[in-house]
C-alpha positions as CSV (number, residue, x, y, z in Angstrom):
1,X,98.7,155.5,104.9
2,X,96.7,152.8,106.7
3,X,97.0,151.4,109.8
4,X,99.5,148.3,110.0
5,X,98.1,145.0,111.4
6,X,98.6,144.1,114.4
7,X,101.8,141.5,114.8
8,X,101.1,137.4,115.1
9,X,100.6,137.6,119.0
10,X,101.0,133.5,119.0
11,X,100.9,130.4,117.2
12,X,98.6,127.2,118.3
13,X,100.2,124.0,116.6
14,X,98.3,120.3,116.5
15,X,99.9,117.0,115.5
16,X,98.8,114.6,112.9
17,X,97.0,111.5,113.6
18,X,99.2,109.3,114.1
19,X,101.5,111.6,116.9
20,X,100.6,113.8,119.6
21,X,101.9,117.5,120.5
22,X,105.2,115.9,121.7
23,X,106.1,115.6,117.8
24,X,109.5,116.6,117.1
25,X,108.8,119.1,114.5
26,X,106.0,120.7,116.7
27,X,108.8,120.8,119.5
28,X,111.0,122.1,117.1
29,X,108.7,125.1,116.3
30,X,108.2,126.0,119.3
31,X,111.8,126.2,120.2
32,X,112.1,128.3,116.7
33,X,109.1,130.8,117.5
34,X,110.6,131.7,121.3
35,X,109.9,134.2,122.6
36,X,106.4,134.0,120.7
37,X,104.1,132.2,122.7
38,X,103.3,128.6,121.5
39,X,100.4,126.2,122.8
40,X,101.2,122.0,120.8
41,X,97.8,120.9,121.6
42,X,96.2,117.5,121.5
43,X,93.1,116.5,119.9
44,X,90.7,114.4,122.2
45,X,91.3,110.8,121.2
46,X,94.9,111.6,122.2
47,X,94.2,112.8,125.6
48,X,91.3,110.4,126.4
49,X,94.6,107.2,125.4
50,X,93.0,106.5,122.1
51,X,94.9,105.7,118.8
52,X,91.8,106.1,116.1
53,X,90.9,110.1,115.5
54,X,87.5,111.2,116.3
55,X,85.4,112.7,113.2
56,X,86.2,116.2,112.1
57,X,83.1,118.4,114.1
58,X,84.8,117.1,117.1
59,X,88.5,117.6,116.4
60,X,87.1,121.2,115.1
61,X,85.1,122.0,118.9
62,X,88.2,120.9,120.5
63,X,90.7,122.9,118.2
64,X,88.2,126.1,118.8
65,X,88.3,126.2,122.6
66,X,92.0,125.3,122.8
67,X,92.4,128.3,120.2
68,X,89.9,130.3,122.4
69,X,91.9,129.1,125.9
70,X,95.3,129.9,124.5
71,X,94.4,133.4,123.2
72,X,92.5,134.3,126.9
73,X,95.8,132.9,128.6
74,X,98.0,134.7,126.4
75,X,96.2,138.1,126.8
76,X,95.8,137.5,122.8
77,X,92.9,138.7,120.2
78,X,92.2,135.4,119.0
79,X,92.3,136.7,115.3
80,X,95.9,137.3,116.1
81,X,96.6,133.7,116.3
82,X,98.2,131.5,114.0
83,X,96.9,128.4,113.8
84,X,98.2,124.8,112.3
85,X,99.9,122.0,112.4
86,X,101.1,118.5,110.7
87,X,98.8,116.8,108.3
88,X,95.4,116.2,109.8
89,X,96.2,118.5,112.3
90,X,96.6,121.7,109.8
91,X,93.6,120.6,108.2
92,X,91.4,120.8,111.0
93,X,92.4,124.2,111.8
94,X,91.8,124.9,108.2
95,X,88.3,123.5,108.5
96,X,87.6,125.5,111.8
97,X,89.2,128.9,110.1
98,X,86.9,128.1,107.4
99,X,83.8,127.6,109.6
100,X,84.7,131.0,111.0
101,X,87.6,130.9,113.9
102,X,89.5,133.9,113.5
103,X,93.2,133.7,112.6
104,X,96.0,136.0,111.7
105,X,96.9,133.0,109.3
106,X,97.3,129.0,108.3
107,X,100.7,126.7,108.5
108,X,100.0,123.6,107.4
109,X,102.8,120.6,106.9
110,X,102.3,117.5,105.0
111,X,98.5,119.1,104.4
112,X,96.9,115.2,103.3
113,X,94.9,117.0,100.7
114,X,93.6,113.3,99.5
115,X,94.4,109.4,100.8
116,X,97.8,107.9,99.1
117,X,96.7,105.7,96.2
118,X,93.5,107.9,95.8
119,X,93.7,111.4,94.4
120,X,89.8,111.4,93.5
121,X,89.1,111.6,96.6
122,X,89.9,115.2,97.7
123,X,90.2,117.1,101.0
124,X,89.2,120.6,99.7
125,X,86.0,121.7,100.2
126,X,86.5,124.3,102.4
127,X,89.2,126.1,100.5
128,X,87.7,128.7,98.9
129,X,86.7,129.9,102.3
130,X,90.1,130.3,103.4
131,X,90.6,134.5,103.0
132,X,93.6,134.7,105.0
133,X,97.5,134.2,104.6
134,X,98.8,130.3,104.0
135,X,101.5,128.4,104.0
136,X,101.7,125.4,102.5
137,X,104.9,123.4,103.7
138,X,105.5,119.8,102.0
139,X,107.4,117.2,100.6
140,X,107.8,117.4,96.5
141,X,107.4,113.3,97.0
142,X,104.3,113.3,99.4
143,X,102.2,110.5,98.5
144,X,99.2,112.3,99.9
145,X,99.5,115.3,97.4
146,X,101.8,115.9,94.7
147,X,102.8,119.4,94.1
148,X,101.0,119.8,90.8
149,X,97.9,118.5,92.8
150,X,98.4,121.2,95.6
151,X,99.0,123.9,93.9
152,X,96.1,123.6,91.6
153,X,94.0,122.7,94.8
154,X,95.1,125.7,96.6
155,X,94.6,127.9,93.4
156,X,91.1,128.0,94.6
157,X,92.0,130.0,98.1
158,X,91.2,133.4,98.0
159,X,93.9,134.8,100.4
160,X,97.4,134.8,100.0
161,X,99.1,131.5,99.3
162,X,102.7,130.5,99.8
163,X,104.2,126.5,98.9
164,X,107.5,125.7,100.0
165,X,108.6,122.0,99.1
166,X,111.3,119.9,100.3
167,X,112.9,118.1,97.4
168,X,113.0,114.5,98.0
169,X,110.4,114.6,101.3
170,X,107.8,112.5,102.1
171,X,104.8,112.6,104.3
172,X,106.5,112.1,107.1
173,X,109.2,114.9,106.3
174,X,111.9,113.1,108.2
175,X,115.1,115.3,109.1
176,X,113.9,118.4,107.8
177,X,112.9,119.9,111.0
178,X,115.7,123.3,110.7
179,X,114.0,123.6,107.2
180,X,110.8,123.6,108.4
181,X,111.5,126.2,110.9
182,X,113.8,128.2,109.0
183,X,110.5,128.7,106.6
184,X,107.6,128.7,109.4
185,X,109.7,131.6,111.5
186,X,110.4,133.9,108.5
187,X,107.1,133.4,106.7
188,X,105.7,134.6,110.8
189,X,107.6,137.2,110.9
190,X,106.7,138.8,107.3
191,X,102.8,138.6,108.6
């Protein structure tokens, strides 16, 4: 029999661009995960008062030493983390997973896998370097992937892939926060 994995230990969750970590649905989730320990962290445009993102190296820089400083405070291996977020904010932390941070797995809501209005121009580079559990949490109407687009997308991730859509949502996923953590806490939980 082999050894069994050692259990999520905590779970570091980023907004999208447009919000911060006082989103509802990050609250939410962190309310949900109790008595798991939760870090909502903000990316650096947010904390230095600025609306417009920074590029991705430094959203990724910041993401790996607030994953590094939440896993020391939590007394935490950092590959026992789970790691995500909204939108942009899940897909930095899949872009620093797949430059090598160690996670116990990905949540990603409303994952932007291209812009609205321009599904040539896709967010996926780094997806066959994603060897680790994933959930993939969206809307069925999400203008920023549909879910024949995701699926094939994510078809090309070599670790274990889960899609859970919300009929009718959009990007924004707007009152579907008990969904969303009815799903995130029971797809934890089976980790």
């Amino acid at each position: 029999m082999s050894p069994r994995k050692p259990s999520v230990g905590g779970v570091l969750l980023t907004p999208g661009a447009g919000s911060d970590r006082e989103h509802h649905t990050l609250v939410a989730l962190e309310d949900a995960l109790d008595p798991l320990p939760v870090a909502r962290v903000d990316f650096p445009y947010r904390k230095e008062g600025r609306k417009a993102p920074d590029r991705a190296p430094k959203l990724i820089a910041s993401l790996v030493a607030d994953a590094a400083d939440f896993a020391e405070r939590s007394g935490v291996a950092p590959g026992r983390l789970v790691l995500g977020g909204r939108s942009m904010g899940g897909r930095m932390c899949s872009m620093a997973v797949a430059e090598g941070l160690p996670a116990a797995g990905l949540v990603l809501i409303s994952y932007p896998l291209h812009p609205p209005g321009k599904p040539e121009k896709l967010r996926t580079e780094h997806l066959p370097l994603l060897d680790l559990p994933c959930l993939f949490l969206s809307g069925d109407r999400d203008p920023f992937g549909t879910p024949d687009e995701l699926e094939a997308a994510t078809a090309t991730v070599p670790g274990p892939v889960t899609h859970h859509w919300i009929p009718g949502g959009r990007h924004d996923l707007a009152r579907s926060d008990e969904e969303i953590c009815e799903v995130v806490t029971g797809w934890i939980a089976a980790l």
